[in-house]
LOKOLDREN-499453 format. One line per 2 residues: number of its first residue (from 0); their letters; for each residue x, y, z of N, C-alpha, C, O, CB. Coordinates in Angstrom, 1 decimal. Glycine has a CB too. Example, Ala and Ser with C-alpha at 12.3 -4.5 7.8 and 13.67 -1.06 7.14 Angstrom:
<pts>
0) as) 13.2:-5.7:7.8:12.3:-4.5:7.8:13.2:-3.3:7.8:14.2:-3.3:8.5:11.3:-4.5:9.0; 12.8:-2.2:7.1:13.7:-1.1:7.1:12.9:0.0:7.9:13.4:1.1:8.0:14.1:-0.6:5.7
</pts>
This chain:
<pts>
0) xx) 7.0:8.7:-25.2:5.9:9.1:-26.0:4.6:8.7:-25.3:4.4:7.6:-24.9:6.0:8.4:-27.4; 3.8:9.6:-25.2:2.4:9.2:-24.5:1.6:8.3:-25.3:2.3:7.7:-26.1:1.5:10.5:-24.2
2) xx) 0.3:7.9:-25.4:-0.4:6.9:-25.1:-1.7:8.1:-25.6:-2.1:8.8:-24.7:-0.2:6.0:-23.4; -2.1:8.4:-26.7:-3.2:9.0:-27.2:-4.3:8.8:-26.7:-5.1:9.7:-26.3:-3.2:8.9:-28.3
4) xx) -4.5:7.2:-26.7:-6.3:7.3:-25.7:-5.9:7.5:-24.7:-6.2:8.7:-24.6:-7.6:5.9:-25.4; -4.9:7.1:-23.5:-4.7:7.2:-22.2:-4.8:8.5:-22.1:-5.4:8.8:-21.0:-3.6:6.7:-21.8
6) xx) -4.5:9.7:-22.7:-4.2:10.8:-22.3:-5.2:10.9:-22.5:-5.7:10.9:-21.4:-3.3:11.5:-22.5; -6.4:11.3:-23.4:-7.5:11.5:-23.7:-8.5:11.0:-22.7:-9.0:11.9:-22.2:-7.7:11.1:-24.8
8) xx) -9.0:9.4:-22.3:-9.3:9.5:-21.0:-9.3:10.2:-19.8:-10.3:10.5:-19.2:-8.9:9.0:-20.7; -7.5:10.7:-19.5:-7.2:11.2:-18.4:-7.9:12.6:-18.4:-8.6:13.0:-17.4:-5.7:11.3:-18.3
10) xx) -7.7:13.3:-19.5:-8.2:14.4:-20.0:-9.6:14.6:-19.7:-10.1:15.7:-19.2:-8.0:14.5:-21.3; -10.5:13.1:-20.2:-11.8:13.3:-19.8:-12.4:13.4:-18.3:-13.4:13.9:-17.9:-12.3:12.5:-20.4
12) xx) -11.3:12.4:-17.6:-11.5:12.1:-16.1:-11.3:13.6:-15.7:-12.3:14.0:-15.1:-10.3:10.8:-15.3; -10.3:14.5:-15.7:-9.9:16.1:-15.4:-10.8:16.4:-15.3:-11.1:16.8:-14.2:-9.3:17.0:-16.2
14) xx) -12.0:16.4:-16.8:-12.3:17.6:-17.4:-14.2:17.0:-16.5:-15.1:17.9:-16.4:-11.9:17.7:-19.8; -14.4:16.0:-16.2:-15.6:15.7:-15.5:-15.4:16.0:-13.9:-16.2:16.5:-13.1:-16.0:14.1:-15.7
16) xx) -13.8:15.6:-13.5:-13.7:16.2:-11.8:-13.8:17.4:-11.8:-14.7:17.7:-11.0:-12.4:16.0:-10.8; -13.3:18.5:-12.4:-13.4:19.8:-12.6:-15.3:20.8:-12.7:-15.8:21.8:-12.2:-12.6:19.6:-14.1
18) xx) -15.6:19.6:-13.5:-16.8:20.4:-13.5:-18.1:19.4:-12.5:-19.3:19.3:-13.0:-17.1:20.7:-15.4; -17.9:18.8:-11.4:-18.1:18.3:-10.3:-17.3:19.0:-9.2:-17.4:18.6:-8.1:-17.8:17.1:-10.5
20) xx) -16.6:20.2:-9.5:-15.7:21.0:-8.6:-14.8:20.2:-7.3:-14.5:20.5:-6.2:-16.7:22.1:-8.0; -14.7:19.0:-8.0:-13.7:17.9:-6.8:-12.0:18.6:-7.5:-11.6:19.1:-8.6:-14.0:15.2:-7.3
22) xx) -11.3:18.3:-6.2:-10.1:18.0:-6.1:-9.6:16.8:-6.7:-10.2:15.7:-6.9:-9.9:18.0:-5.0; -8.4:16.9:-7.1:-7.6:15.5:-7.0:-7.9:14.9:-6.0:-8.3:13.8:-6.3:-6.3:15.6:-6.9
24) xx) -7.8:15.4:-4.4:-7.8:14.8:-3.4:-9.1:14.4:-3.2:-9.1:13.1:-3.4:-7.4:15.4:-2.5; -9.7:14.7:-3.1:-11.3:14.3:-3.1:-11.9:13.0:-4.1:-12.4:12.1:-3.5:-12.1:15.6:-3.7
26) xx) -11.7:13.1:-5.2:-12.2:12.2:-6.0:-10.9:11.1:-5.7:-11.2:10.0:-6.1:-12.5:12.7:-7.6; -9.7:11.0:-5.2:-8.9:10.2:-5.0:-9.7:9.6:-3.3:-9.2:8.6:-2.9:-7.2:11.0:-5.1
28) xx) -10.5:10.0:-2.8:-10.6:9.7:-1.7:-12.6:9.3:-2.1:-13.2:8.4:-1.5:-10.0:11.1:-0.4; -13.0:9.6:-2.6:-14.1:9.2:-3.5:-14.0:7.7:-4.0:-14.9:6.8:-3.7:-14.1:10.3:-4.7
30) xx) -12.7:7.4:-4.8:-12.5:6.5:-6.1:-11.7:5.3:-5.1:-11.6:4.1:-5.4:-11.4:7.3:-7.7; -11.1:5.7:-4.1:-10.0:4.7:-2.9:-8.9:4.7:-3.9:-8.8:3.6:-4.5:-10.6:2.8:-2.3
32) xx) -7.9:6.0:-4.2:-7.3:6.0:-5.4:-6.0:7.2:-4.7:-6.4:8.1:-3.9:-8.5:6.6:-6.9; -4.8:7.1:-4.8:-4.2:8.3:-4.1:-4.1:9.0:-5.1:-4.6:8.7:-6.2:-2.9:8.2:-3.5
34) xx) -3.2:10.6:-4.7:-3.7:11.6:-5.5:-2.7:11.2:-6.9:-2.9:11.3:-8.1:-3.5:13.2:-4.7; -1.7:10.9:-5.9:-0.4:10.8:-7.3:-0.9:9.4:-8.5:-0.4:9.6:-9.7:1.5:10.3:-6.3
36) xx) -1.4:8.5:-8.3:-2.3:7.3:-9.0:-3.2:8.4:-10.0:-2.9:8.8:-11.2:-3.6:6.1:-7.6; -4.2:8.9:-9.2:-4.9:9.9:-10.2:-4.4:10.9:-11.4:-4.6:11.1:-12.6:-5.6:10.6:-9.4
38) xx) -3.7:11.6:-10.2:-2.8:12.8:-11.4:-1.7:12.1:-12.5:-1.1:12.8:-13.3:-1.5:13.9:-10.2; -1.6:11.0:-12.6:-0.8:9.8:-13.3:-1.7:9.7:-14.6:-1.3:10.0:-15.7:-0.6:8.2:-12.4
40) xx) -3.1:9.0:-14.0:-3.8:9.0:-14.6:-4.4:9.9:-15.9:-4.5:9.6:-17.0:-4.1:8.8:-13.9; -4.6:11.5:-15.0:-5.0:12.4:-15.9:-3.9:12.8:-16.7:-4.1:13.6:-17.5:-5.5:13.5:-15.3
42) xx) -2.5:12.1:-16.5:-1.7:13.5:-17.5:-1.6:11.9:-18.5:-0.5:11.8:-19.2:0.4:14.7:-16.6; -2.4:10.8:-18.5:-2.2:9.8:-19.7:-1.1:8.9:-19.3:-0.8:8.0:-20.1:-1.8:10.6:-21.2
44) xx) -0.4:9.0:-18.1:1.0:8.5:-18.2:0.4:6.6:-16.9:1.0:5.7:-16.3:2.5:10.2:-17.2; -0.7:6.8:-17.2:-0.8:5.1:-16.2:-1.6:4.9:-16.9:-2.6:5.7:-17.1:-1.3:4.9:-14.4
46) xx) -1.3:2.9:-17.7:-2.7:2.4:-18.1:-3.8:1.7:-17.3:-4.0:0.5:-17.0:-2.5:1.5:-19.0; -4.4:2.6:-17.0:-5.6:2.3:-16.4:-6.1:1.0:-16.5:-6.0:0.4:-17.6:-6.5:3.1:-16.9
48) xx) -6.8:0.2:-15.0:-7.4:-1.0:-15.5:-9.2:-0.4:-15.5:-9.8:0.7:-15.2:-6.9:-2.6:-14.3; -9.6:-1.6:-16.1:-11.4:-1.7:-16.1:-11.8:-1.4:-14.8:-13.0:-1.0:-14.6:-12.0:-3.2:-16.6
50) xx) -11.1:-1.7:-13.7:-11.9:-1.7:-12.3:-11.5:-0.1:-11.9:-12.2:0.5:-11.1:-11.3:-3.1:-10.9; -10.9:0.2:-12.2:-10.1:1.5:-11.5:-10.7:2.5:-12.9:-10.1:3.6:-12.9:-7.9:1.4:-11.1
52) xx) -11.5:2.3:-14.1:-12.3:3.2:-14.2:-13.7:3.3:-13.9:-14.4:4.3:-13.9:-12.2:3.4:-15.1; -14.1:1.9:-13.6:-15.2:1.7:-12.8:-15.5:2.3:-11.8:-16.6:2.8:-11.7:-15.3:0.9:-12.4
54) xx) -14.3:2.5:-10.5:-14.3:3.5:-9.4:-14.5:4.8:-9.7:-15.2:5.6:-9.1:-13.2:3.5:-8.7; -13.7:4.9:-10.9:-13.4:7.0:-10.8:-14.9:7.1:-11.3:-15.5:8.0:-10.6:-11.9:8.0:-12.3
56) xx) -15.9:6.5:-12.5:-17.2:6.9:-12.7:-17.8:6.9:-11.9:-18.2:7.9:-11.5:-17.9:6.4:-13.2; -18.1:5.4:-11.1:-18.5:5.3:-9.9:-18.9:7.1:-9.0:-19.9:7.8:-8.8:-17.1:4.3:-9.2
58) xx) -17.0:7.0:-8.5:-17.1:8.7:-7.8:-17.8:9.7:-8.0:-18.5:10.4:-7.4:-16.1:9.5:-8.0; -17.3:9.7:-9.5:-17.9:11.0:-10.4:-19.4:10.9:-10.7:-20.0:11.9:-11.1:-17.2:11.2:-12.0
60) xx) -20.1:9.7:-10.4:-21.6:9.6:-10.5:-21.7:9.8:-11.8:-22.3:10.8:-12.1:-22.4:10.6:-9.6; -21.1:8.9:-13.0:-21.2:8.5:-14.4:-21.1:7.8:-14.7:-20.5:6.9:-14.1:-20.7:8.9:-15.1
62) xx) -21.7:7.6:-16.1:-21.1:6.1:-16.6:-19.9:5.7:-17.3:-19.5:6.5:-18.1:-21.9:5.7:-17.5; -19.2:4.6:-17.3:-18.1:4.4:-17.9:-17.8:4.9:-19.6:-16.7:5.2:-20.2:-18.2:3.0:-17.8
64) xx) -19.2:5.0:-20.1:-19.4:5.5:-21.2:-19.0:7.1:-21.5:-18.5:7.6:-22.5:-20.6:5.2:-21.2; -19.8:7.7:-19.8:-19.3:9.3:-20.1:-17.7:9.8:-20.2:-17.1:10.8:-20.7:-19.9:10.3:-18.9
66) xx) -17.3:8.7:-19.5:-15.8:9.0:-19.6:-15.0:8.5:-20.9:-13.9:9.1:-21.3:-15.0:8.2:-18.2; -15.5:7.6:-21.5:-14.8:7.2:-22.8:-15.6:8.3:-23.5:-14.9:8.2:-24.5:-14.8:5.5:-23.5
68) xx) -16.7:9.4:-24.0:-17.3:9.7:-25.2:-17.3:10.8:-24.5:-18.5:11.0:-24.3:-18.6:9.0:-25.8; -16.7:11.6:-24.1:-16.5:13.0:-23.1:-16.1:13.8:-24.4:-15.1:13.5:-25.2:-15.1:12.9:-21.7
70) xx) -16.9:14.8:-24.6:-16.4:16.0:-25.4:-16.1:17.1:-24.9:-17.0:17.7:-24.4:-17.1:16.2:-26.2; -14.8:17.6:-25.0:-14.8:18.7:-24.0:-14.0:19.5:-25.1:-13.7:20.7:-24.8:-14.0:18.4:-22.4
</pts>
């Protein structure tokens, strides 16, 4: 059974690399994150720590905030 915020997160982390037109690979190399860590990430299935969403905003040039309050 998935993990409702996790996936939602992941969803938001997707839905901000996407429209920053990065790759998995890219923002995995952006964030110092491999691709398969990330894609884990986005499908909700890894609980994320605080520092490793720090990085992925970081990447994405956002705040920790846009990734938790992401409406997509």
């Amino acid at each position: 059974m998935k993990d409702e915020l996790l996936f939602k997160i992941g969803q938001s982390i997707r839905y901000l690399r996407l429209k920053k037109d990065y790759s998995q690979e890219e923002l995995g190399f952006r964030a110092d994150l491999s691709t398969n860590a990330l894609s884990a990430i986005e499908r909700g299935n890894y609980n994320i720590r605080i520092k490793t969403l720090y990085k992925i905003a970081e990447a994405l040039n956002v705040n920790i905030e846009d990734i938790l309050n992401c409406k997509f």
